[in-house]
C-alpha positions as CSV (number, residue, x, y, z in Angstrom):
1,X,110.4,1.1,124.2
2,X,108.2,3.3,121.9
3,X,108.7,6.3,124.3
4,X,112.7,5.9,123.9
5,X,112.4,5.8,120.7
6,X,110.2,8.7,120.8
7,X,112.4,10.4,122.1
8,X,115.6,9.3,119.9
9,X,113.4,11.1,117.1
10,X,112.4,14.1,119.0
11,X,116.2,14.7,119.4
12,X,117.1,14.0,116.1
13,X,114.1,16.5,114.9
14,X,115.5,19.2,117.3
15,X,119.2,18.9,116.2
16,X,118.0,19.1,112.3
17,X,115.6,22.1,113.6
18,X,118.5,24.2,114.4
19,X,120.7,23.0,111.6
20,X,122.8,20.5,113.4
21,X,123.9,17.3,112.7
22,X,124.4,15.0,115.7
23,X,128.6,14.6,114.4
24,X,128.4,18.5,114.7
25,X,127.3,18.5,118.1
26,X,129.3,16.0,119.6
27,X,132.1,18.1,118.0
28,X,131.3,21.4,120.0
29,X,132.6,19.7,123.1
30,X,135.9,20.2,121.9
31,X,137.7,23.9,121.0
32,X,140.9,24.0,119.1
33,X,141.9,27.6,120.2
34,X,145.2,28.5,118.8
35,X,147.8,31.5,117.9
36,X,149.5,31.8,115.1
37,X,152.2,34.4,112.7
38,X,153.7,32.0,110.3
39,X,150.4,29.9,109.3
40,X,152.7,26.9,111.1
41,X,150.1,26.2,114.1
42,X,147.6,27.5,112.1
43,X,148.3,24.1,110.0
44,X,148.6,21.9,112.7
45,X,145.6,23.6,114.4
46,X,143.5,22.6,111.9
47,X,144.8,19.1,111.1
48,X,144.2,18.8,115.5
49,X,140.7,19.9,114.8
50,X,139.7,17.3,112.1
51,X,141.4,14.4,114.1
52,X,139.4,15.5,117.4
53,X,136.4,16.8,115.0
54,X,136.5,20.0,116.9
55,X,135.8,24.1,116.5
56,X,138.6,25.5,115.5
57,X,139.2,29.2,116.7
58,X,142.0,31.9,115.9
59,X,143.3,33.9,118.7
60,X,143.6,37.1,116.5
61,X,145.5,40.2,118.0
62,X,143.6,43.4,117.8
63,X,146.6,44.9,116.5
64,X,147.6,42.1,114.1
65,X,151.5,41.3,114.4
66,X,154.0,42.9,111.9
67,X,157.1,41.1,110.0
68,X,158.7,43.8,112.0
69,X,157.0,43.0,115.1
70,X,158.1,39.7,114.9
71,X,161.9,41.0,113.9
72,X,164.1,38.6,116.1
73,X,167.3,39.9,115.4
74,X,165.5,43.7,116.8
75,X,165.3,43.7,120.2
76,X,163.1,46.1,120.7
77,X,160.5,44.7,118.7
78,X,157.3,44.1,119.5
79,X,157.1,40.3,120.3
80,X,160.7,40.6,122.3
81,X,159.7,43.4,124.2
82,X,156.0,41.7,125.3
83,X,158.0,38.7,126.5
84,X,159.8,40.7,128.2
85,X,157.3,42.2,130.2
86,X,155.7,39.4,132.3
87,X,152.7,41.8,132.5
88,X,152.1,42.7,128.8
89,X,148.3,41.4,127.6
90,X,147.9,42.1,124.1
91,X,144.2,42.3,123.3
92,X,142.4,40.1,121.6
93,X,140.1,40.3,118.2
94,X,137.2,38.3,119.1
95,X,135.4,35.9,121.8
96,X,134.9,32.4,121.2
97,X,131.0,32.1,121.1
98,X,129.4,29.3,123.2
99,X,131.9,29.1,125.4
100,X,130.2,27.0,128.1
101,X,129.3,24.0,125.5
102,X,133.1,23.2,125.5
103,X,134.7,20.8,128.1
104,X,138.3,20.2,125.9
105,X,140.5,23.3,125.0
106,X,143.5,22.3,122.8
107,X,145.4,25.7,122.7
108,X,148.0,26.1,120.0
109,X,150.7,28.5,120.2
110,X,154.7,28.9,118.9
111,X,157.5,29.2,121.0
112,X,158.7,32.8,121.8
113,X,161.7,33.2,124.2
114,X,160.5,29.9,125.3
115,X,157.6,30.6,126.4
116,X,153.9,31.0,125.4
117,X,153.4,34.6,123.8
118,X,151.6,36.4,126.0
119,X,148.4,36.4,124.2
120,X,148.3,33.2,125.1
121,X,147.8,34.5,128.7
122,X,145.4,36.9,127.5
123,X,143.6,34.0,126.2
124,X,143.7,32.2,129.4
125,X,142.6,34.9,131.4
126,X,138.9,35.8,129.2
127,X,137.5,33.2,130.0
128,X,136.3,30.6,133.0
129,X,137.7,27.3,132.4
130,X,135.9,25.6,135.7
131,X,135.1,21.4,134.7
132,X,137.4,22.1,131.4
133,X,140.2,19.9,130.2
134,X,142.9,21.9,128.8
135,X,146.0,20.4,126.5
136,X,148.1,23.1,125.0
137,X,150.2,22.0,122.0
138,X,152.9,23.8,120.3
139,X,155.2,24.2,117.0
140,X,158.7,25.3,117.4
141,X,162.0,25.2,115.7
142,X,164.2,23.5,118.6
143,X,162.1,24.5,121.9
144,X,160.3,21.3,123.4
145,X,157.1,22.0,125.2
146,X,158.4,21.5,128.7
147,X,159.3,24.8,129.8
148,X,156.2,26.7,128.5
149,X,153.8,24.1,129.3
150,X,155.2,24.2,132.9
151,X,155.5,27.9,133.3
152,X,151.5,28.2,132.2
153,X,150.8,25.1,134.6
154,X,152.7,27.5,137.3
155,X,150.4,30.5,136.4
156,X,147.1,29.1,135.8
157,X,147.0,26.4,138.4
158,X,143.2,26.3,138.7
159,X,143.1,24.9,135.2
160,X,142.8,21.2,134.5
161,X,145.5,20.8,132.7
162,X,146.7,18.0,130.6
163,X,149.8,16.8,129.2
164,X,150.5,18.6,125.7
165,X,153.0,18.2,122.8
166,X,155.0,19.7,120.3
167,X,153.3,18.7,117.3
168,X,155.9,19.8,114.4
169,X,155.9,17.6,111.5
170,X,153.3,15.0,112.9
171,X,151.2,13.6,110.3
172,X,147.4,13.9,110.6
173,X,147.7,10.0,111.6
174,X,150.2,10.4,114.3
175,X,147.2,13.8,115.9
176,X,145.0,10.8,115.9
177,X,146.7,8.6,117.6
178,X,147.7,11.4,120.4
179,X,144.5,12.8,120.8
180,X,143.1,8.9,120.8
181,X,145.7,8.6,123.8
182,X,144.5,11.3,125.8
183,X,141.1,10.4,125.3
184,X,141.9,6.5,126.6
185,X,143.9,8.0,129.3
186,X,147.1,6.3,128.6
């Protein structure tokens, strides 16, 4: 008995050692990795990552997006013309550091031309995701999540992937009770 609790404390004196609650490391299993222009999966991104206490990390373009690049009605603007080109990888700002301490990935993305942006593939494509859970969820205006969350499924079959939702106008409360859901399995 004294040796486990020996050892309780050794932990506990480690984790405080390097700055790091216990709650803060039982939240680095989880990554809230998302994409956003409008600040509209930003917002759910971060209400996902309090309700699953997880890191929360921006997939930043290199080349930030424009209001012009995002110009629907143009169709020759930047967005429509990278969705049109099954190819196009737009590069990323920065890595997600400690990559191998996570075992969930919630990515976050909107809709374009009903699909993920291709960032998003970008994204996928950085890192190893071997013995990771993945769950994308998504904001859009009318699009469900089917067709995206399928087409990445189709790409990226090595992935675990698990079923993901469009999350627009969910209440903190109703993230909970999702994420609970996935977490019970039901």
């Amino acid at each position: 008995m004294k040796h486990v609790i020996f050892s309780i404390l050794l932990v506990g004196l480690c984790s405080l050692a390097y700055g790091q609650s216990a709650r803060e490391v039982a939240a680095s299993k989880t990554l809230v990795a998302y994409f956003s222009c409008s600040g509209n999966t930003a917002q759910v991104a971060k209400t996902l990552a309090e309700a699953t206490q997880g890191t929360l990390f921006e997939i930043k373009a290199a080349q930030p997006y424009t209001a012009a690049d995002l110009d629907y009605r143009n169709r020759q603007c930047r967005s429509i013309v990278e969705m049109g080109d099954a190819k196009a990888r737009p590069a990323i700002a920065a890595k997600v550091e400690q990559w191998s301490s996570f075992s969930t990935v919630y990515i976050g993305f909107p809709i374009w031309c009903d699909a993920a942006p291709r960032i998003i593939n970008t994204f996928l494509e950085s890192y190893d995701f071997s013995g990771k859970t993945v769950i994308p969820f998504v904001t859009s205006g009318s699009s469900p999540i089917d067709h995206s969350a399928s087409a990445l499924k189709t790409t990226y079959p090595q992935i675990n992937w698990k079923q993901g939702m469009r999350l627009n106008n969910m209440t903190a409360e109703q993230i909970k009770t999702w994420t609970g859901s996935l977490a019970s399995g039901q």
